[in-house]
C-alpha positions in Angstrom: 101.8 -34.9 -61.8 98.8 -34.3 -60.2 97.6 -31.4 -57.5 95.0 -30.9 -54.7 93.9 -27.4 -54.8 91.2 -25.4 -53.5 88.5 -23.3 -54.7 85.6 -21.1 -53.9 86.0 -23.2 -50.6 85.9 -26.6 -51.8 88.8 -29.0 -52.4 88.7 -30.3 -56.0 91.8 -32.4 -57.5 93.1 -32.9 -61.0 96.1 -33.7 -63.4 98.6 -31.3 -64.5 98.8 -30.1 -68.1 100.9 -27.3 -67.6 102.6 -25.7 -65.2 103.8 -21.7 -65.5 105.3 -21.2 -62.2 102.4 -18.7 -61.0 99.7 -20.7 -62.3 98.6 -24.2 -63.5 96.8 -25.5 -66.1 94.3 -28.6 -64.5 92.1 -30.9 -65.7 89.9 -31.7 -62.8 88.2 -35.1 -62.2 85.1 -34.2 -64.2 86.9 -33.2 -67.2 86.7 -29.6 -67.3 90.3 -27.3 -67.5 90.8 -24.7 -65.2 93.4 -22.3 -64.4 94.6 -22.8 -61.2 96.9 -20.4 -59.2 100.0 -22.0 -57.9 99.3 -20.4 -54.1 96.0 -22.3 -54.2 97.9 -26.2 -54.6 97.6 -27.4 -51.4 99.3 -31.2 -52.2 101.4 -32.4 -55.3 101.3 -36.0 -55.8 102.0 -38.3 -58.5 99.8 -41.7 -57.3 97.0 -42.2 -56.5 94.7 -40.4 -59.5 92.8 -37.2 -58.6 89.2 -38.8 -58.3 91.1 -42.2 -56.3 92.8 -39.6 -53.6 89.4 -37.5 -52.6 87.6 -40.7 -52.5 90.1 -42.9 -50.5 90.9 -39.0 -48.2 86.9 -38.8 -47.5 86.9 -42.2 -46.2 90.0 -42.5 -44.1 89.5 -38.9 -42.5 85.9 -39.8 -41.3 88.4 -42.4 -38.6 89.8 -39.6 -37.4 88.9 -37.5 -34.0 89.3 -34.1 -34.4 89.3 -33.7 -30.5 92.6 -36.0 -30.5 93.8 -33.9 -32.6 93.3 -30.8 -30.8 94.8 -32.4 -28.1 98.1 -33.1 -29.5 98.8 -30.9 -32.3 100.8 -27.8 -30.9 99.9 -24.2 -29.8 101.3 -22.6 -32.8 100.1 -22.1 -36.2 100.5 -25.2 -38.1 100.4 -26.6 -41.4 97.9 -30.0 -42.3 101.3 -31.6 -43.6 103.0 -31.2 -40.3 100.1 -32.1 -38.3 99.6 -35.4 -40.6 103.7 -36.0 -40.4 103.0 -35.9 -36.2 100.0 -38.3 -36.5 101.2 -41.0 -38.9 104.9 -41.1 -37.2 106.2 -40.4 -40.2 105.9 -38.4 -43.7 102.6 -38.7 -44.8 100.7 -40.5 -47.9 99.3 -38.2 -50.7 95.8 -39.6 -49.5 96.9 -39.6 -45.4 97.9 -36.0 -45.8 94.7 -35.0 -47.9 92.9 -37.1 -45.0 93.6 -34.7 -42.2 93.4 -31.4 -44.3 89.8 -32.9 -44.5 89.2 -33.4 -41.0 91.3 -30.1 -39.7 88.8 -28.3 -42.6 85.6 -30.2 -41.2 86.1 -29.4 -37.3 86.5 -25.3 -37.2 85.2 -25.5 -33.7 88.4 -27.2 -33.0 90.6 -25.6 -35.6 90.2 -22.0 -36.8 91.7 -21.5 -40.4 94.6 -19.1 -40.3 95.4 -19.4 -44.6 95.6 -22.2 -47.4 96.1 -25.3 -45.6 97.1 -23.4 -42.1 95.2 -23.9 -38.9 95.8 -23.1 -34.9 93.8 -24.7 -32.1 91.0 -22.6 -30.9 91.3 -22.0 -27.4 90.2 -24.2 -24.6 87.7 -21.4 -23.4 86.1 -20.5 -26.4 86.1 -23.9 -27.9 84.1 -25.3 -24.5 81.8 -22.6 -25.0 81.5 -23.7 -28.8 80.9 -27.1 -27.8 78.3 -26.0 -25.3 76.6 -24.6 -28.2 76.5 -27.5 -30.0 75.1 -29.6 -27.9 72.5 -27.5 -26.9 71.4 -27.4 -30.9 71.4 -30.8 -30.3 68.9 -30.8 -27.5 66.9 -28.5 -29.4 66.7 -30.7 -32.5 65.8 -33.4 -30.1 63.3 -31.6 -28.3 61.8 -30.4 -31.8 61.4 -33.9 -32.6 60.1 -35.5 -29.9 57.2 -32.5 -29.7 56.4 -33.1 -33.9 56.1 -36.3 -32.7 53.3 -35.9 -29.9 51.6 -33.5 -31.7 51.0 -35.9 -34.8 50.1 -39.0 -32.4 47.4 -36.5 -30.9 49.5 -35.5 -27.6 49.9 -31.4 -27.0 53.4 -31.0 -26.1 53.5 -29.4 -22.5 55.5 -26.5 -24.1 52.5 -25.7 -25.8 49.7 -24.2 -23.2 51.3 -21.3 -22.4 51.6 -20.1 -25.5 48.8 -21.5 -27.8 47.6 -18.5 -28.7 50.7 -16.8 -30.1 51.7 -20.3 -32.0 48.1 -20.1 -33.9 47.7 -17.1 -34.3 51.7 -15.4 -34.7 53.8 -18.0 -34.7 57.7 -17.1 -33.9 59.5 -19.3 -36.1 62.5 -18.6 -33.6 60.7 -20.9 -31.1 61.1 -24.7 -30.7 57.8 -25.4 -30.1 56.9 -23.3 -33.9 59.8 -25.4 -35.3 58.0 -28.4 -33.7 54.4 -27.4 -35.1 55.5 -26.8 -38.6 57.6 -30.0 -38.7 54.6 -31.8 -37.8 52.4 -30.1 -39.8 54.6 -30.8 -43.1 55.0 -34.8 -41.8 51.5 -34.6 -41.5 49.8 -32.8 -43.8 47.2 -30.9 -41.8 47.3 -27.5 -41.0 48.4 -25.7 -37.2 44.4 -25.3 -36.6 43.7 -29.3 -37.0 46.4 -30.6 -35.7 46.2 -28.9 -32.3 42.4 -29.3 -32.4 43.4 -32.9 -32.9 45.1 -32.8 -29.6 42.3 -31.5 -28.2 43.6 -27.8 -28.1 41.3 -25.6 -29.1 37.3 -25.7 -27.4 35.5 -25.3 -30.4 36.1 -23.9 -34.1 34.1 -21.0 -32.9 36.2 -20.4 -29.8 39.3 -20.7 -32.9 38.0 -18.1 -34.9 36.6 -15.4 -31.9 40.5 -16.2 -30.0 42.3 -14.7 -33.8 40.2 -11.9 -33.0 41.0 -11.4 -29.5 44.3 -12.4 -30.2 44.7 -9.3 -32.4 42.4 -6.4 -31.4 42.0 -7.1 -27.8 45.8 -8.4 -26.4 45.3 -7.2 -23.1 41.8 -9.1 -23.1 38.1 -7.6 -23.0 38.2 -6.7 -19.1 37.9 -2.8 -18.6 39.9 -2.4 -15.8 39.5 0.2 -13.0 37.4 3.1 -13.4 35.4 5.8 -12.0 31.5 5.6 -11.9 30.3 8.7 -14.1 29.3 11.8 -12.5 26.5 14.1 -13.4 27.0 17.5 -12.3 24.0 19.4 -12.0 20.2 18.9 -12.2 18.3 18.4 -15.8 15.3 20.1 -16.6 12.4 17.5 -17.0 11.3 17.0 -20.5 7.5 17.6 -20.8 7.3 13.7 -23.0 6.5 10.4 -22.9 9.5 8.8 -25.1 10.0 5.6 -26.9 12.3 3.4 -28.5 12.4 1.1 -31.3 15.1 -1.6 -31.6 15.9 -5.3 -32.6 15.1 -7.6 -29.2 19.0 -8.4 -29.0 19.5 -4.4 -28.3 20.9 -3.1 -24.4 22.6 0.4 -25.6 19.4 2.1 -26.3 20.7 5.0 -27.5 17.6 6.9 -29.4 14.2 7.0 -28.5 11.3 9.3 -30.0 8.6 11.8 -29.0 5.8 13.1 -30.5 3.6 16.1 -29.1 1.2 18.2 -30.9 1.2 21.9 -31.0 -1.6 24.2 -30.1 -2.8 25.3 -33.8 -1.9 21.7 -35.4 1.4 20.4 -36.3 3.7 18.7 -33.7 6.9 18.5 -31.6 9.1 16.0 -32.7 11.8 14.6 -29.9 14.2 12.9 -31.0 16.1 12.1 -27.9 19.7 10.3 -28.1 21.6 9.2 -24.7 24.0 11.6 -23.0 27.3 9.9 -22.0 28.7 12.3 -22.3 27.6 14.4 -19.8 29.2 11.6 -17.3 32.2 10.9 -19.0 34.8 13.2 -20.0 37.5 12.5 -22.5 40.7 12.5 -20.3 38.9 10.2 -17.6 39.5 6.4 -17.4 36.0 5.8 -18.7 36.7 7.6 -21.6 40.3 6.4 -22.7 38.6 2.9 -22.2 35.9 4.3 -25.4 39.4 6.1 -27.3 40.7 2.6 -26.9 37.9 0.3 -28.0 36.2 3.2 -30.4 33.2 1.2 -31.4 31.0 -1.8 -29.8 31.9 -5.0 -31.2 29.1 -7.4 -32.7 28.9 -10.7 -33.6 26.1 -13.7 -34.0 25.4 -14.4 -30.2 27.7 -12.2 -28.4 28.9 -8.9 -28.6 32.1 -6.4 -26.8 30.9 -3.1 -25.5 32.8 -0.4 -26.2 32.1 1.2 -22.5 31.8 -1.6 -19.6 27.8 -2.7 -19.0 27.1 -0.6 -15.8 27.7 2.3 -17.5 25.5 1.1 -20.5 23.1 0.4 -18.3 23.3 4.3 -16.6 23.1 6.2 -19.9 20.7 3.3 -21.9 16.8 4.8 -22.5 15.1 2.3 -20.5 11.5 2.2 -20.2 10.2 3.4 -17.0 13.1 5.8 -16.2 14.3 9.8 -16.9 17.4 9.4 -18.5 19.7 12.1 -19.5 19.6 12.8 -22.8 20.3 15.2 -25.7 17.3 15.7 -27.6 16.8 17.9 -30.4 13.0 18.9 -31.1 11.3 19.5 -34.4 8.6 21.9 -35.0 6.7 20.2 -37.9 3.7 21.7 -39.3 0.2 19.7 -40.5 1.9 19.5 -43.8 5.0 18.0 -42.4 7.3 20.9 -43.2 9.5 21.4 -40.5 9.5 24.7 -39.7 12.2 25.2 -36.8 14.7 23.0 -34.5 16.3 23.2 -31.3 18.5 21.1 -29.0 17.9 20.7 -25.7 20.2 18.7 -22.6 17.3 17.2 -20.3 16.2 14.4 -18.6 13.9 12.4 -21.1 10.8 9.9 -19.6 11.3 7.2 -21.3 7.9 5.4 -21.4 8.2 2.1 -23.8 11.2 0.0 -25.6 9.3 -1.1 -28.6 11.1 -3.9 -30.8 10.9 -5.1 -33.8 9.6 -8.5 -33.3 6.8 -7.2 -31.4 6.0 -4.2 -33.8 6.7 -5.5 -37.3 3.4 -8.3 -37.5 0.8 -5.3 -37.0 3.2 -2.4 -38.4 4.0 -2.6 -42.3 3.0 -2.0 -45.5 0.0 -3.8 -45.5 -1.3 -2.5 -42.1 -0.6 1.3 -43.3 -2.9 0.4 -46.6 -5.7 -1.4 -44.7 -5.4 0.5 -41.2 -4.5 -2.7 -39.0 -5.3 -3.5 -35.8 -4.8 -1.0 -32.9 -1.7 -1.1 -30.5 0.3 1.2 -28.3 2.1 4.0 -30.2 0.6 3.0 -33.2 -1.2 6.6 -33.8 3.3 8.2 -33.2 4.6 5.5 -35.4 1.9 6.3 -38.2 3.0 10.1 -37.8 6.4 9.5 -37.6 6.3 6.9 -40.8 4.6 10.1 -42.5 6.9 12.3 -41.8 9.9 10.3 -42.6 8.6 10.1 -46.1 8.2 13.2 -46.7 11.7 13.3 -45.3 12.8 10.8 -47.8 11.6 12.8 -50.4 12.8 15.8 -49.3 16.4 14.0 -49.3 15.9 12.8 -52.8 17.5 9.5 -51.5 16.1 6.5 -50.1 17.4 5.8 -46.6 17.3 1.8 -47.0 17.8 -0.2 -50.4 14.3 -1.8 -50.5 15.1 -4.5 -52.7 17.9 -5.8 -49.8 17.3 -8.7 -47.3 19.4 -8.4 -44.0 19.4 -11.3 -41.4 19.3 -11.6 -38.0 21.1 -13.9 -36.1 20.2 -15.2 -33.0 22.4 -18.0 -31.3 21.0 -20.2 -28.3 24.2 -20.7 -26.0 22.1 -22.9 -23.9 23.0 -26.1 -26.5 26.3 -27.3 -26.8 28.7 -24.8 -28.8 25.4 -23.1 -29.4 22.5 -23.3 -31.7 21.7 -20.9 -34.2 18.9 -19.1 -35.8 19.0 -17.6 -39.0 15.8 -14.9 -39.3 15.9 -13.1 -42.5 14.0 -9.0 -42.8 13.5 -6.8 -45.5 14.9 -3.4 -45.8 13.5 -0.5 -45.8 9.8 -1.7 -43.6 8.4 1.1 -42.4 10.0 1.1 -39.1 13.0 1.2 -41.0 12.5 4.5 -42.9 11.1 6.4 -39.7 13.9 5.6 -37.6 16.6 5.6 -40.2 14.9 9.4 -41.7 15.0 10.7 -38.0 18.8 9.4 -37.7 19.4 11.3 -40.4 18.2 14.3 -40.0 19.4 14.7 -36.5 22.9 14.1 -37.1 23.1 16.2 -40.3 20.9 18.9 -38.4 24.1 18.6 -35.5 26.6 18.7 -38.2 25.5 21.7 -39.5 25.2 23.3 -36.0 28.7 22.7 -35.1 30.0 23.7 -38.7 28.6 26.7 -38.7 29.7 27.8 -34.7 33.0 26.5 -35.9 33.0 23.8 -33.4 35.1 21.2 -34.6 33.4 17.7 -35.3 33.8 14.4 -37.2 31.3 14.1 -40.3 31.0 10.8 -42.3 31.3 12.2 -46.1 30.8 10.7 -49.4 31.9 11.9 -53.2 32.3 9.5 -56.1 30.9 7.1 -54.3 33.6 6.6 -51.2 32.9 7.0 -48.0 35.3 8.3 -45.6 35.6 10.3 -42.0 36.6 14.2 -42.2 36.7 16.7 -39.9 35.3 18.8 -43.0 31.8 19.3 -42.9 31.1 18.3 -46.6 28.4 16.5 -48.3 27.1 12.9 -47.7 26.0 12.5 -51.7 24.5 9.2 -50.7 22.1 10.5 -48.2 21.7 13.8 -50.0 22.6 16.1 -47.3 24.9 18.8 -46.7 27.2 17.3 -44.1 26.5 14.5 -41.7 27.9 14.0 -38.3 27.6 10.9 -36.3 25.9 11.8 -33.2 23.4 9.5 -32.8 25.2 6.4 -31.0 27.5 7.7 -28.4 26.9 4.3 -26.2 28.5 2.5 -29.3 31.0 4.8 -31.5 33.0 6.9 -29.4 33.0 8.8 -33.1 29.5 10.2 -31.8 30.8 10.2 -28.1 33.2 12.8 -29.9 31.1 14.7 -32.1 28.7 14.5 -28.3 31.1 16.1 -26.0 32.0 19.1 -28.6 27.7 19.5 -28.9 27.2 19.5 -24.8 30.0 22.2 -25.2 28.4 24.5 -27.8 25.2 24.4 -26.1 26.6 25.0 -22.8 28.7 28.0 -23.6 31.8 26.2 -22.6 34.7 25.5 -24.6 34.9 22.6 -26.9 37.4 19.5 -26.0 38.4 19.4 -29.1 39.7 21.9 -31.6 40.0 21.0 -35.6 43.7 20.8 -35.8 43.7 18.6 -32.5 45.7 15.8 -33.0 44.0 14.0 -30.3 40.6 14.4 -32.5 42.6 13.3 -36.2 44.4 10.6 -34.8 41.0 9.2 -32.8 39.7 9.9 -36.2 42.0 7.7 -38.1 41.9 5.3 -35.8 38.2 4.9 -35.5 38.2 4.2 -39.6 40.8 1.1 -39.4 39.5 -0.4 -36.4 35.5 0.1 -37.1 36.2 -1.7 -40.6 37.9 -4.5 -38.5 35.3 -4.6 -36.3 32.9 -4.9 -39.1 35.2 -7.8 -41.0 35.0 -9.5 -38.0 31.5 -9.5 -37.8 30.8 -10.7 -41.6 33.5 -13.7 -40.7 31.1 -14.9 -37.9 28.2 -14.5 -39.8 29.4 -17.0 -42.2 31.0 -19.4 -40.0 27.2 -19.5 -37.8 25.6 -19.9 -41.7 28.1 -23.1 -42.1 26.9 -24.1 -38.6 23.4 -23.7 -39.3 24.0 -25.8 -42.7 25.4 -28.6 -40.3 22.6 -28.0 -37.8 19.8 -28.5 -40.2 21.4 -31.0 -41.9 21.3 -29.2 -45.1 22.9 -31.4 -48.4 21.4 -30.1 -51.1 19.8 -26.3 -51.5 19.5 -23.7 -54.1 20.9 -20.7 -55.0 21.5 -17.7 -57.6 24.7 -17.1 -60.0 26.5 -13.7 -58.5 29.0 -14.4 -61.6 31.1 -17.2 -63.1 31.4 -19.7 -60.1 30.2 -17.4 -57.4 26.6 -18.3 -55.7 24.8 -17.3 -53.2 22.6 -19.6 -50.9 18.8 -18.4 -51.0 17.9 -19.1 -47.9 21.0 -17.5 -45.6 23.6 -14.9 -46.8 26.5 -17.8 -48.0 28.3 -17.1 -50.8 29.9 -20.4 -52.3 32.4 -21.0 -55.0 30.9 -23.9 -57.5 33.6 -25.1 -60.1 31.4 -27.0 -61.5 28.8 -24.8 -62.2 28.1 -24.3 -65.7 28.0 -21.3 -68.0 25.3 -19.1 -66.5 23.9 -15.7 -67.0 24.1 -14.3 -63.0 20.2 -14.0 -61.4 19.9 -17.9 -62.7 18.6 -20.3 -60.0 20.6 -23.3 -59.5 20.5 -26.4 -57.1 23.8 -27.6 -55.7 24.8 -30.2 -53.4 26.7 -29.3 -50.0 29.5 -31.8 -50.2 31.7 -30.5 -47.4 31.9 -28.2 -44.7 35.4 -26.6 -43.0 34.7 -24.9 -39.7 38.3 -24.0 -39.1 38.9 -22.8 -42.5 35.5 -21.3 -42.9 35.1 -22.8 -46.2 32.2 -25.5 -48.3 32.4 -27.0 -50.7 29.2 -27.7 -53.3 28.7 -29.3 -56.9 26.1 -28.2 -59.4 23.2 -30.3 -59.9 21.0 -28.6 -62.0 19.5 -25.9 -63.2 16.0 -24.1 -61.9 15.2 -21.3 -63.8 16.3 -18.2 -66.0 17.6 -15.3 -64.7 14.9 -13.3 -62.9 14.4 -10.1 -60.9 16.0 -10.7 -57.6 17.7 -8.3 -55.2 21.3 -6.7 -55.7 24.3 -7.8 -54.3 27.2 -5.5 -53.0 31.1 -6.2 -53.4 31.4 -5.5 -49.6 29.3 -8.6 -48.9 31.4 -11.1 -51.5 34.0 -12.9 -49.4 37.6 -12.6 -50.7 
């Protein structure tokens, strides 16, 4: 005798060896012996063999329509024998029975399972709707293979446009069209990013790269909205100077500028002057929720985002030829460079000269201090100022720039097609540098201190153990070597010192502060500023190696050297790249090497390179941090 049973969901079939009322002991098809509960025997049969009747019942029950049989098999509960005894006119085969407990078992949209081998027709409603269902899967599995199909013969699917952004850069996987993508990108082989750019998708790989960016930190776009022009209340006192800045060409938010005025009896008066937004802008005002939202100017080769919108840049900015509101805190520094008293003033500033860099670097560095140069405006402040800032330095015990460090400037010609790029690189720590980095410092530690010790809350930048981080505690900066630091000195660009600004224009007017410590407005702003200002800067070191790939590309670069950081890590000599070489050899890290560029990946921001030889032993050469090293 032999039985069709069921378990864990599947219909298996096998010989009887033994048979205990309540159970059966069955050897199924494969061989193995299992003990099979009598409830669970759907069919007994003697002929044909166990493996003979599943095979034969697959077959036949493929010929049979499950919507016939809905539509004769009763209203009632059924069994699959009474249902096969209806459609075969007569008692059924072993294998005829087995064939419709088959088909009843593969249709449940038509047959809903009410026990072992007992099923009832679903209803005409519900199983219209399930059909509906069904064939829209269909449709959908259709349409998910048509669109694979244009996007790997180089055709965007029309369901694409609208929503291009979101399938690059956060794909739903509930939607067809990410279905679709990932379908074609696994036929394919290629990645989302080239096989839309092969449909001509995306404008550029730079456009690919600045839209991920967008994408995620600017959803509602880089537009500003409506807002109010800001208001000055009240006249300024004129400041008795003739200011100046210095900054890189590329620089619109001026936001510091110098003085320098000497003092009946010798010594001088020292301005340093910083732009006063916030004397237009208050925090619960539209302009200022658009700085709370955007928290910091965004930069990046060629372009930048600013964090308030241009025309109000262009209000608070120290440009040359105006008086610009300003707060300025003056130094009173003695012949020997000691400073001997400070106060902070809210005034209109002359601002008579925007000095930059590119102008003032050829006849102001090293070697012009040591061998007195040629003469040019400001040079007589910038020599007094350079002074003093080294005697500030030293004061400070701590350098303000790592001397041994090259930064690069990059300036990006959006004239050319896609943009053509120059890669300029400067040395840390020139004299212009130190004087305008010494003054930075001492202004915004000078304005922490004032605000600490009036109990005006603030937000200080603080470092111990070598981590930096934002407080509201005015603790030390060990890296700068001062008590507590507060940025104040860039309220056009971190609303951080748009912050620490309003709460100073407070203390010095007698009015009360917009912010108090425990202010949750101030700590979340806070917190927020951190995560966002290290996106920001992520961002920024992204671009700057995608433009150094570009300018590979652009000068046609194939072979170039480079020093060992460690193991397989180089870095490019002549632009800040780091490359990964796995075929560089054992190497102490300083050692020069020359490799050979052998591929470039805009989209993927990645080269490739291969070791060709060896130039030298390690030498002397500047430091590299672990913020700079790529992941």
């Amino acid at each position: 005798m032999n039985v069709l049973f069921e378990e864990d969901g599947a219909f298996k079939a096998g010989a009887v060896l033994a048979d205990n009322v309540t159970s059966l002991q069955v050897e199924t098809v494969s061989g193995k012996r299992v003990k099979v509960k009598s409830a669970n025997v759907l069919l007994r049969f003697a002929q044909p063999t166990p493996g003979e009747l599943l095979e034969r019942a697959e077959a036949e029950s493929g010929g049979i329509e499950p919507e016939f049989l809905w539509e004769v098999c009763s209203e009632a509960e059924f069994g699959f024998e009474d249902l096969a005894r209806e459609y075969f006119g007569r008692a059924p085969q072993p294998v005829e029975a087995a064939a419709i407990l088959l088909r009843l078992h593969a249709a449940p949209i038509h047959f809903h399972r009410k026990g072992k081998g007992r099923f009832r027709k679903a209803p005409p409603d519900i199983l219209k709707a399930a059909l509906a269902g069904l064939e829209k899967k269909r449709q959908q599995a259709l349409a998910i293979v048509r669109m694979a199909g244009e996007l790997k013969s180089g055709t965007l699917p029309v369901e694409f446009s609208p929503i291009l952004d979101q399938l690059l850069y956060k794909p739903d996987r509930n939607r067809l069209e990410t279905k679709a993508l990932e379908l074609a990108c696994a036929e394919s082989g290629l990645t989302a990013a080239y096989l839309l750019a092969r449909c001509d998708a995306l404008p550029s790989s730079h456009d690919y790269h600045l839209g991920r960016f967008l994408f995620e930190l600017f959803p509602q776009g880089t537009g500003f909205g409506e807002y109010e022009a800001p208001h000055l209340t009240g006249d300024l006192p004129l400041a008795a100077v003739q200011a100046f800045s210095v900054d890189d060409a590329a620089t619109t938010e001026i936001d510091d500028a110098f003085s320098v005025t000497p003092l009946d009896g010798g010594g001088w008066r020292i301005g340093i002057h910083i732009a006063a937004p916030g004397l237009g802008i208050r925090p619960e005002s539209a302009l200022g929720a658009i700085a709370r939202s955007r928290l910091s100017t965004v930069y990046m080769p060629g372009r930048k985002i600013t964090m308030l919108p241009e025309d109000v840049v262009e209000h608070f900015t120290l440009s040359a030829g105006r008086d610009c509101p300003a707060l300025s805190l003056y130094l009173e520094v003695g012949p020997d460079y000691v400073v001997r008293g400070a106060s902070s003033r809210v005034e209109r500033v002359p601002v008579a000269a925007n000095l930059r860099h590119h102008d003032i670097d050829p006849v102001f560095n090293e070697q012009t201090l040591a061998e007195g140069g040629p003469d040019f405006a400001y040079k007589r402040e910038l020599t007094l100022l350079w002074e003093f800032a080294t005697v500030l330095e030293a004061g400070r015990g701590k350098p303000s720039a790592n001397q041994d460090k090259t930064e690069y400037s990059f300036y990006v010609d959006w004239r050319e097609a896609d943009g053509r790029v120059d890669i300029v690189p400067r040395r840390r720590g020139s004299p212009l540098d130190k004087l305008v980095a010494e003054l930075m410092i001492v202004a915004n530690a000078t304005w922490g201190k004032l605000l600490a010790e009036a109990q005006v809350a603030a937000i200080y930048r603080v470092q111990a153990a070598g981590k930096v981080r934002m407080t509201t505690a005015a603790l030390s900066h060990e890296g700068l070597g001062v008590d507590c630091y507060a940025w104040s000195s860039s309220p056009l660009r971190r609303y951080v010192d748009l912050v620490n600004q309003w709460q100073l224009l407070a203390h010095l007017s007698g009015e009360a502060p917009s912010f108090t410590v425990r202010d949750e407005a101030l700590l979340s702003a806070m917190r927020d500023f951190e995560v966002t200002y290290a996106a920001y800067a992520e961002f920024q070191r992204g671009m700057e190696r995608y433009w150094c790939l570009r300018w590979l590309q652009q000068e046609g670069v194939t072979e170039t050297e480079a020093r060992v950081v460690r193991e397989s890590l180089l870095r490019l000599e002549r632009i800040p790249l780091f490359l990964r070489c796995p075929s560089l050899p054992a190497c102490e890290p300083r050692t020069r090497v020359r490799v050979a560029i052998t591929g470039i990946d805009l989209l993927a921001v990645e080269a490739q390179c291969r070791y060709l030889t060896t130039m030298g032993e390690p030498v002397e050469a500047e430091s590299v941090d672990d913020a700079e090293i790529p992941e």
